[in-house]
DRENNUFI-622608 format. One record per residue: residue in one letter; residue number from 1; x, y, z of N, C-alpha, C in turn. Coordinates in nm, 3 decimals. Layout:
BEGIN
res:A; n:NUM; n_xx:X; n_yy:Y; n_zz:Z; ca_xx:X; ca_yy:Y; ca_zz:Z; c_xx:X; c_yy:Y; c_zz:Z .
...
***
This chain:
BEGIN
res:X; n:1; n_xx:-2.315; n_yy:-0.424; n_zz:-0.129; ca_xx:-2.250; ca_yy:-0.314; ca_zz:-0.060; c_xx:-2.355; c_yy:-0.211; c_zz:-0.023 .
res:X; n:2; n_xx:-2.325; n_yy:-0.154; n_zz:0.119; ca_xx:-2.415; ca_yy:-0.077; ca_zz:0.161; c_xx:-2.333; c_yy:0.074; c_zz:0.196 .
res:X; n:3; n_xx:-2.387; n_yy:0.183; n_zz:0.216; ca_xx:-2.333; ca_yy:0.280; ca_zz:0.269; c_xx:-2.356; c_yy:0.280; c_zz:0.372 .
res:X; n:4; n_xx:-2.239; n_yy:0.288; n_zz:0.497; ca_xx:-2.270; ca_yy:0.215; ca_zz:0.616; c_xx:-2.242; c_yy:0.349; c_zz:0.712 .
res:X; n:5; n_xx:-2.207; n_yy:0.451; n_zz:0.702; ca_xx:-2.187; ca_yy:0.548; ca_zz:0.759; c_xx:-2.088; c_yy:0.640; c_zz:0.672 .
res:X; n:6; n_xx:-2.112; n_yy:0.796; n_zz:0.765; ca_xx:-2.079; ca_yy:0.938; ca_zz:0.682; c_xx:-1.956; c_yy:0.967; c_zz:0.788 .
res:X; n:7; n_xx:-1.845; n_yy:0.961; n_zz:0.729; ca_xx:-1.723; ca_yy:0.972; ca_zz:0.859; c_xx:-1.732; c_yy:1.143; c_zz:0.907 .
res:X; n:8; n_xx:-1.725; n_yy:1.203; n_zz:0.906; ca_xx:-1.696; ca_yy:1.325; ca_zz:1.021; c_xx:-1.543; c_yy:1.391; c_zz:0.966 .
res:X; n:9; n_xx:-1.566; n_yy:1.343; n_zz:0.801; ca_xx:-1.411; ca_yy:1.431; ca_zz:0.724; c_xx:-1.454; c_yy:1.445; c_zz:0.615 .
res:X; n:10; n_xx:-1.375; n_yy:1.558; n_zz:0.575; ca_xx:-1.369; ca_yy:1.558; ca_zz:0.383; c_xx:-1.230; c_yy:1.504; c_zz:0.317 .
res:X; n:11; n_xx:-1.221; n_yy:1.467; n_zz:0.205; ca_xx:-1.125; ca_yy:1.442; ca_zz:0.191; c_xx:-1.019; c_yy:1.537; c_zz:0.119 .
res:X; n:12; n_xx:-0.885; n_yy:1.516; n_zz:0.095; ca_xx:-0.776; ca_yy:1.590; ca_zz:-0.004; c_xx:-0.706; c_yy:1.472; c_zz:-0.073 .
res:X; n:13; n_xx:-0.720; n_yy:1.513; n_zz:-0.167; ca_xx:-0.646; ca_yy:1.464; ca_zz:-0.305; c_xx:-0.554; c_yy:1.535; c_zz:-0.354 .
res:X; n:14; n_xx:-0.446; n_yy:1.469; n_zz:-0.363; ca_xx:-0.285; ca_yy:1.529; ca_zz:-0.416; c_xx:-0.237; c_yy:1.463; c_zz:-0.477 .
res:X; n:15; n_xx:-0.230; n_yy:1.507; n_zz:-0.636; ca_xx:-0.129; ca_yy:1.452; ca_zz:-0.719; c_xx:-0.022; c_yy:1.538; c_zz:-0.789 .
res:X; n:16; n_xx:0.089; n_yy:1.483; n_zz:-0.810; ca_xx:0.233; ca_yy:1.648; ca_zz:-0.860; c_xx:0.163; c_yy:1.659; c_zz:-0.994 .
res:X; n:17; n_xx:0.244; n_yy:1.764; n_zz:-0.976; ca_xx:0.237; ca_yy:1.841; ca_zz:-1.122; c_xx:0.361; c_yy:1.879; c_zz:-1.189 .
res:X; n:18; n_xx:0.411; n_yy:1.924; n_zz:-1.322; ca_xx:0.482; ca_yy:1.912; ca_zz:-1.410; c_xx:0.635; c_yy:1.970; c_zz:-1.257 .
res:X; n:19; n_xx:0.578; n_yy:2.080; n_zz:-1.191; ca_xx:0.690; ca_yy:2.152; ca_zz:-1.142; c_xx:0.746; c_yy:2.080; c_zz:-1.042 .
res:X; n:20; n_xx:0.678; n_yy:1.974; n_zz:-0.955; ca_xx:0.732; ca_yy:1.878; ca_zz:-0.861; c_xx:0.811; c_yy:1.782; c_zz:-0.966 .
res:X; n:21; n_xx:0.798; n_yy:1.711; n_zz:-1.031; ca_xx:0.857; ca_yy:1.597; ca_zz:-1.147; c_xx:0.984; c_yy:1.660; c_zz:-1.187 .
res:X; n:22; n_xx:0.971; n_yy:1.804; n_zz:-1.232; ca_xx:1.081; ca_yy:1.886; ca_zz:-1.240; c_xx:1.160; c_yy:1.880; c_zz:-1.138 .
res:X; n:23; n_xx:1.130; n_yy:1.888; n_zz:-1.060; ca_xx:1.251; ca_yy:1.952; ca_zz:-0.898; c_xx:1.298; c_yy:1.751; c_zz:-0.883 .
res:X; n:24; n_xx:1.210; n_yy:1.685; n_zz:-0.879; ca_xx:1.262; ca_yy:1.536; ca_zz:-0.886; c_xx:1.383; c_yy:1.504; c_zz:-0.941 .
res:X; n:25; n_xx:1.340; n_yy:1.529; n_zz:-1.055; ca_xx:1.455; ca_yy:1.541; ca_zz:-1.188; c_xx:1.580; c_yy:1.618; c_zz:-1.156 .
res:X; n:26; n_xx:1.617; n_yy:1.687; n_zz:-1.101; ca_xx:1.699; ca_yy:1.807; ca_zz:-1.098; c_xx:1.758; c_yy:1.759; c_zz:-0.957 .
res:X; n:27; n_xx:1.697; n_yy:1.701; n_zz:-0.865; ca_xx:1.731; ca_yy:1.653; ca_zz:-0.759; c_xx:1.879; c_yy:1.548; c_zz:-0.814 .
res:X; n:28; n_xx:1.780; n_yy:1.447; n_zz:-0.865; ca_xx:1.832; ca_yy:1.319; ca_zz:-0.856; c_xx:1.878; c_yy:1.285; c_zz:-1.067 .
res:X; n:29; n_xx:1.944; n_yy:1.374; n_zz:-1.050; ca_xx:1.986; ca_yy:1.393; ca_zz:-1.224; c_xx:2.044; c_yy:1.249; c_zz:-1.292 .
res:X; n:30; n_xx:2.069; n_yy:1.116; n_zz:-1.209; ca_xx:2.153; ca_yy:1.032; ca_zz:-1.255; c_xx:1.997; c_yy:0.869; c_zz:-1.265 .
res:X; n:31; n_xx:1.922; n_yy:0.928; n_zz:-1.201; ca_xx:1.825; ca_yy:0.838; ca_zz:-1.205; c_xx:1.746; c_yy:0.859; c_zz:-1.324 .
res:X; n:32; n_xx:1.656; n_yy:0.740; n_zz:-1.358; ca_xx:1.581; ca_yy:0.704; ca_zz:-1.468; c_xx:1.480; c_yy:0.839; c_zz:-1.457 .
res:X; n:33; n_xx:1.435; n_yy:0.939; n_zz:-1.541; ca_xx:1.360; ca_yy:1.045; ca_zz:-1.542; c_xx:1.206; c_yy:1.046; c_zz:-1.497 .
res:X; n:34; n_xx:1.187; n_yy:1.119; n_zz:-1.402; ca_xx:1.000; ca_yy:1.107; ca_zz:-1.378; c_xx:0.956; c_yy:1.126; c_zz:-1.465 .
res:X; n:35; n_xx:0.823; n_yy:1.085; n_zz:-1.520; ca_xx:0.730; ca_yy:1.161; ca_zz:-1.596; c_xx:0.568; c_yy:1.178; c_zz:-1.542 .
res:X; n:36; n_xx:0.551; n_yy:1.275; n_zz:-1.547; ca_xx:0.404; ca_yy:1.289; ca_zz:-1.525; c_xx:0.272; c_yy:1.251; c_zz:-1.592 .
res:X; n:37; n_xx:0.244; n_yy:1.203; n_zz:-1.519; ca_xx:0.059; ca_yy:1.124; ca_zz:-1.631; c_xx:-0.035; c_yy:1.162; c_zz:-1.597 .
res:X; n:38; n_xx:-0.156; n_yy:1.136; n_zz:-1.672; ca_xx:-0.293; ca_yy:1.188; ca_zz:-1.666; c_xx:-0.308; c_yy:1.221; c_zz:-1.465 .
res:X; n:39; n_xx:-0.323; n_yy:1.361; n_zz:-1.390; ca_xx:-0.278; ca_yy:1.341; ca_zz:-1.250; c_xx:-0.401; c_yy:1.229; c_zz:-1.213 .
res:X; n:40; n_xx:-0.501; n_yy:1.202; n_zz:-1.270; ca_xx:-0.586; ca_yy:1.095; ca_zz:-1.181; c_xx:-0.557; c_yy:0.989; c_zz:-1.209 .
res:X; n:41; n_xx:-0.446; n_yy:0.962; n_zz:-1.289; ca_xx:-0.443; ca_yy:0.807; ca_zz:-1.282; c_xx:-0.274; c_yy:0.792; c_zz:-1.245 .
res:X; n:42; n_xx:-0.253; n_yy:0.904; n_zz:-1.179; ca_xx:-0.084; ca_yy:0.910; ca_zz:-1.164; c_xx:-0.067; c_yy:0.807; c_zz:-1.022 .
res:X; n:43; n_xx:0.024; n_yy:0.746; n_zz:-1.008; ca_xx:0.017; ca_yy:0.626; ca_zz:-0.914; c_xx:0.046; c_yy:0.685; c_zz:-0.776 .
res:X; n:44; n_xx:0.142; n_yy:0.782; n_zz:-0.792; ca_xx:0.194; ca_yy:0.887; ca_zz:-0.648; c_xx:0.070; c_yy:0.978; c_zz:-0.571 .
res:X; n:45; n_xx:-0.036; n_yy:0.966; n_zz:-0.624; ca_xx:-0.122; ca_yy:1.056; ca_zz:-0.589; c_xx:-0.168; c_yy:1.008; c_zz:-0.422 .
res:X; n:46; n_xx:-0.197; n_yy:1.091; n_zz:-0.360; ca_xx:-0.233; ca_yy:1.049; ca_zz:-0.192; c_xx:-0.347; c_yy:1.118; c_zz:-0.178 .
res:X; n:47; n_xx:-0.414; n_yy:1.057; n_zz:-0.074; ca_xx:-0.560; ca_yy:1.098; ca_zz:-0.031; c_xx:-0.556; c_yy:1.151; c_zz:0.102 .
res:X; n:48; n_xx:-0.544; n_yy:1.229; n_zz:0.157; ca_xx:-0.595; ca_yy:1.322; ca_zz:0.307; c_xx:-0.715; c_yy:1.291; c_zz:0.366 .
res:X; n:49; n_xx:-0.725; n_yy:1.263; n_zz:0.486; ca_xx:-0.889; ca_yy:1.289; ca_zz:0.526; c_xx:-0.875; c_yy:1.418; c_zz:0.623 .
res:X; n:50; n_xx:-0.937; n_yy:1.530; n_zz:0.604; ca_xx:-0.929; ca_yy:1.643; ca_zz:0.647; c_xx:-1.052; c_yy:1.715; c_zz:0.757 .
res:X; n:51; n_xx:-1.005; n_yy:1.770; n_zz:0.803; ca_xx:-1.174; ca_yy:1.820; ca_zz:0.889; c_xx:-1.258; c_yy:1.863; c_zz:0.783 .
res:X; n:52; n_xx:-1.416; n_yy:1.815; n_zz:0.833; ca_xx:-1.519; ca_yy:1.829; ca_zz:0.747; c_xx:-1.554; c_yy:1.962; c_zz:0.801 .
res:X; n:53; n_xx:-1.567; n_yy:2.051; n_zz:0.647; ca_xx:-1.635; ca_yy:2.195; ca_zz:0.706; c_xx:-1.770; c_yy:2.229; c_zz:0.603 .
res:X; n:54; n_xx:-1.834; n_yy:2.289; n_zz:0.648; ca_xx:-1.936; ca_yy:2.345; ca_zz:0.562; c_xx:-1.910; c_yy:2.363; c_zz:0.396 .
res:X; n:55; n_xx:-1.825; n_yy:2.430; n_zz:0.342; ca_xx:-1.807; ca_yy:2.428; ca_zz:0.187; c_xx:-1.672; c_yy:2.406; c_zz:0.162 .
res:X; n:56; n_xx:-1.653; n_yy:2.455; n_zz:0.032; ca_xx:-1.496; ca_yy:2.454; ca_zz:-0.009; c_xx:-1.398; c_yy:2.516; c_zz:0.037 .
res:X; n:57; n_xx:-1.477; n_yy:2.656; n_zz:0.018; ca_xx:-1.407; ca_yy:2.758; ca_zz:0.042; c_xx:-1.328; c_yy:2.755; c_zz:0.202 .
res:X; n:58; n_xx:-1.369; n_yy:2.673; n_zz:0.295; ca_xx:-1.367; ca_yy:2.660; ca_zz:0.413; c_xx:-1.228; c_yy:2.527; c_zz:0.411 .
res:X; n:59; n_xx:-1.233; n_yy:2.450; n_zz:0.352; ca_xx:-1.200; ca_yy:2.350; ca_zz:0.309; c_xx:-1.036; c_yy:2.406; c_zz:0.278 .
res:X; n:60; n_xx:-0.997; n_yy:2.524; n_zz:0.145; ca_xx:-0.908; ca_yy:2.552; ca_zz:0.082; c_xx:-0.883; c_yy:2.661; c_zz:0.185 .
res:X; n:61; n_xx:-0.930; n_yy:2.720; n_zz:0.292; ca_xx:-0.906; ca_yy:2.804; ca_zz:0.402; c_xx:-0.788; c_yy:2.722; c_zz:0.488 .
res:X; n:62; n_xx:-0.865; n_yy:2.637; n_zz:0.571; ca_xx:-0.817; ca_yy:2.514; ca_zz:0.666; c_xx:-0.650; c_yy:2.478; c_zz:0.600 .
res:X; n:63; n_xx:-0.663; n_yy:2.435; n_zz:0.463; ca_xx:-0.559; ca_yy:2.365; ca_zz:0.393; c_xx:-0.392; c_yy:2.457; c_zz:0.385 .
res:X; n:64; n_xx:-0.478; n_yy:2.577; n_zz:0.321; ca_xx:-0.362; ca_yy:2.739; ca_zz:0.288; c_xx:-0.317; c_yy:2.762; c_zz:0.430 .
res:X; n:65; n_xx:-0.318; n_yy:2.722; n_zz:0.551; ca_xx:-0.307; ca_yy:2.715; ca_zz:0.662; c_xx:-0.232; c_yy:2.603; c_zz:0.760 .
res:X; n:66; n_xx:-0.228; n_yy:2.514; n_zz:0.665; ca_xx:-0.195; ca_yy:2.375; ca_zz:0.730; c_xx:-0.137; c_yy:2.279; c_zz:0.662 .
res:X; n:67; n_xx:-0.056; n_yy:2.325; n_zz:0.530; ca_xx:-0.016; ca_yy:2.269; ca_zz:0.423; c_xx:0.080; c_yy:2.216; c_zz:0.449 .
res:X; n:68; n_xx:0.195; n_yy:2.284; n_zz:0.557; ca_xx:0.351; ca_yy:2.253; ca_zz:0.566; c_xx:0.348; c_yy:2.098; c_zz:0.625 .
res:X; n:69; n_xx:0.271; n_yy:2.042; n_zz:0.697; ca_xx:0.300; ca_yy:1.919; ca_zz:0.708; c_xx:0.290; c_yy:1.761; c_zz:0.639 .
res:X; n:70; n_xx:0.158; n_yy:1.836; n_zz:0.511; ca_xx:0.123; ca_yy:1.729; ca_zz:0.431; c_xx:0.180; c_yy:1.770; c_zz:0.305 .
res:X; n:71; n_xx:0.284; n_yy:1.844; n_zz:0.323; ca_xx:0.373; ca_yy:1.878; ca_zz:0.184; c_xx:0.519; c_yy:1.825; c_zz:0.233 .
res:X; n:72; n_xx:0.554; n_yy:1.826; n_zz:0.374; ca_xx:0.644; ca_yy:1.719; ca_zz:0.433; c_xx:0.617; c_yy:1.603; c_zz:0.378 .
res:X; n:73; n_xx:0.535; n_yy:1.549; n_zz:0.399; ca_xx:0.457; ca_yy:1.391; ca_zz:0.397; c_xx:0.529; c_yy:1.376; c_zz:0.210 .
res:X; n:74; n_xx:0.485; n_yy:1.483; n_zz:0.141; ca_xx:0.482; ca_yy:1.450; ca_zz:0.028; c_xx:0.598; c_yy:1.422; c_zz:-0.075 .
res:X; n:75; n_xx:0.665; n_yy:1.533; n_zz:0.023; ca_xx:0.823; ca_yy:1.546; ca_zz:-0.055; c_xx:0.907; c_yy:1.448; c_zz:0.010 .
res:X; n:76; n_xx:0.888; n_yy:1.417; n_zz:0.130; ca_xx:0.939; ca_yy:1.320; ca_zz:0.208; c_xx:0.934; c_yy:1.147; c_zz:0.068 .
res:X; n:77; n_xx:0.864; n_yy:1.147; n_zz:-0.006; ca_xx:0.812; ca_yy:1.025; ca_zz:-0.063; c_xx:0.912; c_yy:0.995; c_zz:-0.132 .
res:X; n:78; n_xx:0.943; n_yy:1.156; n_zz:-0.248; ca_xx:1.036; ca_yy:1.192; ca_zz:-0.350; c_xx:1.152; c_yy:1.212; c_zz:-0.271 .
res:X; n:79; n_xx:1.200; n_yy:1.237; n_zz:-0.184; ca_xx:1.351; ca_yy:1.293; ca_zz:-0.137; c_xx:1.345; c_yy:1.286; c_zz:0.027 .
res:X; n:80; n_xx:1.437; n_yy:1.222; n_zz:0.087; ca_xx:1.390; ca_yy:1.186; ca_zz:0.237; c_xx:1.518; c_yy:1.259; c_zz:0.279 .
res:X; n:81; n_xx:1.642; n_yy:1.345; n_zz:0.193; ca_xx:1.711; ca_yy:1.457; ca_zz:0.207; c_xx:1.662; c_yy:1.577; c_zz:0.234 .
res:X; n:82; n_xx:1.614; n_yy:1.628; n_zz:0.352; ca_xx:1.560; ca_yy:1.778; ca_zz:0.327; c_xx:1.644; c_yy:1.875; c_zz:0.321 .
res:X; n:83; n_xx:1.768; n_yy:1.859; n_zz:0.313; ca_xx:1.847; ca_yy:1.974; ca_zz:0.220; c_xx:1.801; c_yy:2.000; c_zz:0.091 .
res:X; n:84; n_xx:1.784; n_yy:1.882; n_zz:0.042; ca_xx:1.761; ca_yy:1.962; ca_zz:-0.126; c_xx:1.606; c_yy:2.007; c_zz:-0.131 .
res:X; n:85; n_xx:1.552; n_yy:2.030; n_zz:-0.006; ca_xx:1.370; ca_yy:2.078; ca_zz:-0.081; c_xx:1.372; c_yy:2.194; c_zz:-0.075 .
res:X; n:86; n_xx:1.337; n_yy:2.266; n_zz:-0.150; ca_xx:1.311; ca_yy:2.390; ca_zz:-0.198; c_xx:1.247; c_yy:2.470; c_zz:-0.015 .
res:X; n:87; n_xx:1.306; n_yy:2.546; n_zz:-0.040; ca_xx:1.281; ca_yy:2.646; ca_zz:0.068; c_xx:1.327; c_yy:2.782; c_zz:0.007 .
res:X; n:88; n_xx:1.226; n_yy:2.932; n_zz:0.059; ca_xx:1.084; ca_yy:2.878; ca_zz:0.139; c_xx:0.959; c_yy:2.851; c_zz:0.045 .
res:X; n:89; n_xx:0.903; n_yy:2.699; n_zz:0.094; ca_xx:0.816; ca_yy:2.674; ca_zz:0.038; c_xx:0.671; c_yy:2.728; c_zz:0.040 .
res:X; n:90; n_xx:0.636; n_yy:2.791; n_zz:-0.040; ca_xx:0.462; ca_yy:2.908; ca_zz:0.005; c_xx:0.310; c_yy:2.801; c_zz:-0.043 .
res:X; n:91; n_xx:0.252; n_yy:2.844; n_zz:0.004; ca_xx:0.140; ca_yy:2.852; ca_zz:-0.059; c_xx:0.096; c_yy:2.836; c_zz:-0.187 .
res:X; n:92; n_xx:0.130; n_yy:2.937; n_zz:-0.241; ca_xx:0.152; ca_yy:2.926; ca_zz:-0.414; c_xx:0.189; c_yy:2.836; c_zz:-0.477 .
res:X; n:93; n_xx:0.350; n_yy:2.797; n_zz:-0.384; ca_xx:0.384; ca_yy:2.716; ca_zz:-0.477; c_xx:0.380; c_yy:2.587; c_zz:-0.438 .
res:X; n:94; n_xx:0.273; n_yy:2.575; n_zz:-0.312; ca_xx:0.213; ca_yy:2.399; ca_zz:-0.320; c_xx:0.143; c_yy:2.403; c_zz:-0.432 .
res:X; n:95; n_xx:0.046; n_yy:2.492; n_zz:-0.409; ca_xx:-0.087; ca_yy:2.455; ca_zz:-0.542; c_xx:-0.026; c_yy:2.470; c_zz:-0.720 .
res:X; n:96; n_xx:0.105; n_yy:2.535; n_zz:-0.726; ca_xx:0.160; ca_yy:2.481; ca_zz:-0.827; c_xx:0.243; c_yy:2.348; c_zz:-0.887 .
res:X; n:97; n_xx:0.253; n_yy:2.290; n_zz:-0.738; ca_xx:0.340; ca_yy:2.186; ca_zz:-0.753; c_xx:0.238; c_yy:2.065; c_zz:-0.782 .
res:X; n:98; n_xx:0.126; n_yy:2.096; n_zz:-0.713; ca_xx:0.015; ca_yy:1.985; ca_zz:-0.664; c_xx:-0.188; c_yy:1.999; c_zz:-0.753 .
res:X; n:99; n_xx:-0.186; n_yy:1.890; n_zz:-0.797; ca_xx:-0.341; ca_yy:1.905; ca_zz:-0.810; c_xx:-0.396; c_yy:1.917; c_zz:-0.729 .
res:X; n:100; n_xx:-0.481; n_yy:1.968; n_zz:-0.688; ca_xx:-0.576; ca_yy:1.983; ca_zz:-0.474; c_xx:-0.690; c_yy:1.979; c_zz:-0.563 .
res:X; n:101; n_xx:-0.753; n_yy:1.853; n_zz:-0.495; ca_xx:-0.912; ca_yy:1.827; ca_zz:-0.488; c_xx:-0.968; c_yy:1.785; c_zz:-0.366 .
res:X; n:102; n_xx:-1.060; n_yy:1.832; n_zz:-0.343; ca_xx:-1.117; ca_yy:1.816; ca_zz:-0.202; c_xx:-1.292; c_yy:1.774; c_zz:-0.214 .
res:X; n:103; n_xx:-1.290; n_yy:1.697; n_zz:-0.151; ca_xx:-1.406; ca_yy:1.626; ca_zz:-0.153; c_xx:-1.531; c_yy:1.627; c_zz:-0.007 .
res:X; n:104; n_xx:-1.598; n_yy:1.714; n_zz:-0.044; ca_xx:-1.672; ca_yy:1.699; ca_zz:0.111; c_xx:-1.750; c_yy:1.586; c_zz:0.161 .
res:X; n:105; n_xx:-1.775; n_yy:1.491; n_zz:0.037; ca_xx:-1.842; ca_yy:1.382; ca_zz:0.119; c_xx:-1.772; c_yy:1.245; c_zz:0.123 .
res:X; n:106; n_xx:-1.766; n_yy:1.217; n_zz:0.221; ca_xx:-1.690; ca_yy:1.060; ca_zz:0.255; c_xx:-1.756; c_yy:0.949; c_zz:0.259 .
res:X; n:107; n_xx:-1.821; n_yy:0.799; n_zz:0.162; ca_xx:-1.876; ca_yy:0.744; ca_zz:0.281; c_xx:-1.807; c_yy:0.609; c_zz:0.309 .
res:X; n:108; n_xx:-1.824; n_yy:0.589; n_zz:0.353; ca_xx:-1.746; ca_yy:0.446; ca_zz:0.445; c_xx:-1.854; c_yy:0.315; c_zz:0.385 .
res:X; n:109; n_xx:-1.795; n_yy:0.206; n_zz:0.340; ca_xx:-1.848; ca_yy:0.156; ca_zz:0.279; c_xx:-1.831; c_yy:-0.024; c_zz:0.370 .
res:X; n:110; n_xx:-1.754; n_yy:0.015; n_zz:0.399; ca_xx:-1.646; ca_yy:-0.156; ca_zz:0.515; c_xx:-1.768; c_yy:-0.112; c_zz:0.610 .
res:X; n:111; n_xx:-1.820; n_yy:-0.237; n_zz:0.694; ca_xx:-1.833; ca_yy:-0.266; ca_zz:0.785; c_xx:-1.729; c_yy:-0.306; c_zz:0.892 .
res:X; n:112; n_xx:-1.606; n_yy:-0.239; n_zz:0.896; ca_xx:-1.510; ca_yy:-0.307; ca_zz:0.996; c_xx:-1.508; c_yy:-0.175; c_zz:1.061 .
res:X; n:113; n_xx:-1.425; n_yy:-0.158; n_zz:1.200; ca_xx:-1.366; ca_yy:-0.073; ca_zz:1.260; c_xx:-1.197; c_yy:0.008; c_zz:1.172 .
res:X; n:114; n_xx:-1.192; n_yy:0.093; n_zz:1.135; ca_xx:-1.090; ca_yy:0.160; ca_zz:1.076; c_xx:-0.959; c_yy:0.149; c_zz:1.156 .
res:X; n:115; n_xx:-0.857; n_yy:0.079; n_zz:1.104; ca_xx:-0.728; ca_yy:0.068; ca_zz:1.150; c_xx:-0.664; c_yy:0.163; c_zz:1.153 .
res:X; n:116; n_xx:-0.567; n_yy:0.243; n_zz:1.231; ca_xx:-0.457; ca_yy:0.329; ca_zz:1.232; c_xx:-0.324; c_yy:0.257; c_zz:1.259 .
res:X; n:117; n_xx:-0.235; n_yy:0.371; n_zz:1.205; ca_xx:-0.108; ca_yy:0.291; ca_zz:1.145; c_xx:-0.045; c_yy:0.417; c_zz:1.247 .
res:X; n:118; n_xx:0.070; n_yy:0.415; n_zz:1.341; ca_xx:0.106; ca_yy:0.536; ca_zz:1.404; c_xx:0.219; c_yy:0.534; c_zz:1.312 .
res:X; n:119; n_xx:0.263; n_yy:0.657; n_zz:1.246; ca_xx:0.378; ca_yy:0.725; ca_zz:1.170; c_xx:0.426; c_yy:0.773; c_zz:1.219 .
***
Protein backbone atom coordinates (compact mmCIF):
# COMPACT_ATOMS: atom_id res chain seq x y z
CA UNK A 1 0.00 0.00 0.00
CA UNK A 2 1.02 3.32 -1.08
CA UNK A 3 -0.23 6.83 -0.25
CA UNK A 4 -1.48 7.70 -3.49
CA UNK A 5 -2.80 11.16 -3.09
CA UNK A 6 -3.96 14.10 -0.46
CA UNK A 7 -7.82 14.66 -1.34
CA UNK A 8 -8.63 18.45 -1.08
CA UNK A 9 -10.91 17.66 2.42
CA UNK A 10 -10.74 17.20 6.05
CA UNK A 11 -12.67 14.97 7.54
CA UNK A 12 -15.80 14.89 10.44
CA UNK A 13 -16.39 12.24 12.67
CA UNK A 14 -19.76 11.79 14.46
CA UNK A 15 -20.64 9.53 16.98
CA UNK A 16 -24.03 10.10 19.64
CA UNK A 17 -23.69 10.64 22.83
CA UNK A 18 -25.56 9.63 26.03
CA UNK A 19 -28.28 12.63 25.10
CA UNK A 20 -29.06 11.39 21.43
CA UNK A 21 -29.55 7.45 22.81
CA UNK A 22 -31.75 9.27 25.28
CA UNK A 23 -34.12 11.11 22.84
CA UNK A 24 -33.97 7.47 20.83
CA UNK A 25 -35.27 5.88 23.77
CA UNK A 26 -38.01 8.27 24.57
CA UNK A 27 -38.89 8.36 20.93
CA UNK A 28 -39.46 4.83 20.39
CA UNK A 29 -40.30 3.63 24.16
CA UNK A 30 -41.63 0.05 23.01
CA UNK A 31 -38.39 -0.95 21.20
CA UNK A 32 -35.40 -2.94 22.53
CA UNK A 33 -33.32 0.07 24.43
CA UNK A 34 -30.17 1.88 22.77
CA UNK A 35 -27.13 1.80 24.54
CA UNK A 36 -24.16 3.73 24.05
CA UNK A 37 -20.47 2.31 23.71
CA UNK A 38 -17.01 3.25 23.81
CA UNK A 39 -18.07 6.42 20.90
CA UNK A 40 -15.02 5.01 18.71
CA UNK A 41 -16.03 1.80 18.47
CA UNK A 42 -19.84 2.70 18.43
CA UNK A 43 -21.13 1.15 15.07
CA UNK A 44 -23.56 4.37 14.21
CA UNK A 45 -20.69 6.60 14.02
CA UNK A 46 -20.38 8.46 10.36
CA UNK A 47 -17.53 10.09 8.71
CA UNK A 48 -18.00 13.62 6.73
CA UNK A 49 -15.53 14.74 4.25
CA UNK A 50 -15.62 18.47 4.77
CA UNK A 51 -13.81 21.47 3.11
CA UNK A 52 -10.17 21.43 3.90
CA UNK A 53 -9.19 24.65 5.79
CA UNK A 54 -6.06 25.80 7.31
CA UNK A 55 -6.64 24.68 11.16
CA UNK A 56 -9.32 23.58 13.44
CA UNK A 57 -10.50 26.35 14.53
CA UNK A 58 -11.55 27.07 10.89
CA UNK A 59 -12.77 23.62 10.61
CA UNK A 60 -15.31 23.97 13.95
CA UNK A 61 -16.13 27.61 12.31
CA UNK A 62 -17.32 26.08 8.79
CA UNK A 63 -19.22 23.17 10.85
CA UNK A 64 -21.19 25.72 13.79
CA UNK A 65 -22.44 27.08 10.49
CA UNK A 66 -23.44 24.21 8.48
CA UNK A 67 -24.52 21.65 10.93
CA UNK A 68 -28.38 21.59 10.13
CA UNK A 69 -27.94 19.35 7.27
CA UNK A 70 -25.54 16.70 8.56
CA UNK A 71 -27.60 16.56 11.78
CA UNK A 72 -30.63 15.85 9.24
CA UNK A 73 -28.51 13.07 7.77
CA UNK A 74 -28.08 11.91 11.32
CA UNK A 75 -31.32 11.89 12.97
CA UNK A 76 -32.81 10.89 9.80
CA UNK A 77 -30.85 7.26 10.62
CA UNK A 78 -32.58 7.13 14.22
CA UNK A 79 -36.15 8.50 13.28
CA UNK A 80 -37.19 9.15 9.57
CA UNK A 81 -40.45 10.94 11.55
CA UNK A 82 -39.43 14.54 11.77
CA UNK A 83 -42.15 15.37 14.02
CA UNK A 84 -40.63 13.85 16.86
CA UNK A 85 -36.96 15.66 16.45
CA UNK A 86 -36.37 17.99 18.83
CA UNK A 87 -36.77 21.48 17.65
CA UNK A 88 -35.14 24.14 17.82
CA UNK A 89 -32.18 22.28 17.37
CA UNK A 90 -28.80 24.73 18.23
CA UNK A 91 -25.49 24.43 18.07
CA UNK A 92 -24.97 23.50 21.53
CA UNK A 93 -26.97 21.02 21.45
CA UNK A 94 -25.39 19.16 18.36
CA UNK A 95 -22.06 19.12 20.13
CA UNK A 96 -23.94 17.73 23.10
CA UNK A 97 -25.65 15.17 21.35
CA UNK A 98 -22.51 14.27 19.18
CA UNK A 99 -18.69 13.45 19.56
CA UNK A 100 -17.09 15.98 16.65
CA UNK A 101 -13.67 15.04 15.57
CA UNK A 102 -12.22 16.52 12.72
CA UNK A 103 -9.36 15.48 11.00
CA UNK A 104 -7.33 17.70 8.65
CA UNK A 105 -5.47 15.18 6.86
CA UNK A 106 -7.01 12.71 4.40
CA UNK A 107 -5.03 10.31 2.45
CA UNK A 108 -6.42 8.21 -0.18
CA UNK A 109 -4.91 5.06 -0.22
CA UNK A 110 -7.14 3.05 -3.43
CA UNK A 111 -5.77 3.54 -6.57
CA UNK A 112 -9.31 3.64 -8.15
CA UNK A 113 -11.39 6.66 -9.16
CA UNK A 114 -13.90 7.50 -6.08
CA UNK A 115 -17.52 6.47 -6.63
CA UNK A 116 -20.50 8.74 -5.75
CA UNK A 117 -23.72 7.50 -4.67
CA UNK A 118 -26.49 10.49 -5.49
CA UNK A 119 -28.81 10.72 -2.18
Amino acid sequence: MEILNIPNRNVLYLAPKQPLIDWVNHVFPDDQPERLEHPLAHENANIYLIPATEDLEESIEWLKYNFRPILDEELLEWCTDTEDWPEPFTWEMFRTWFVISIQTMVFDTVDEEIEREDI
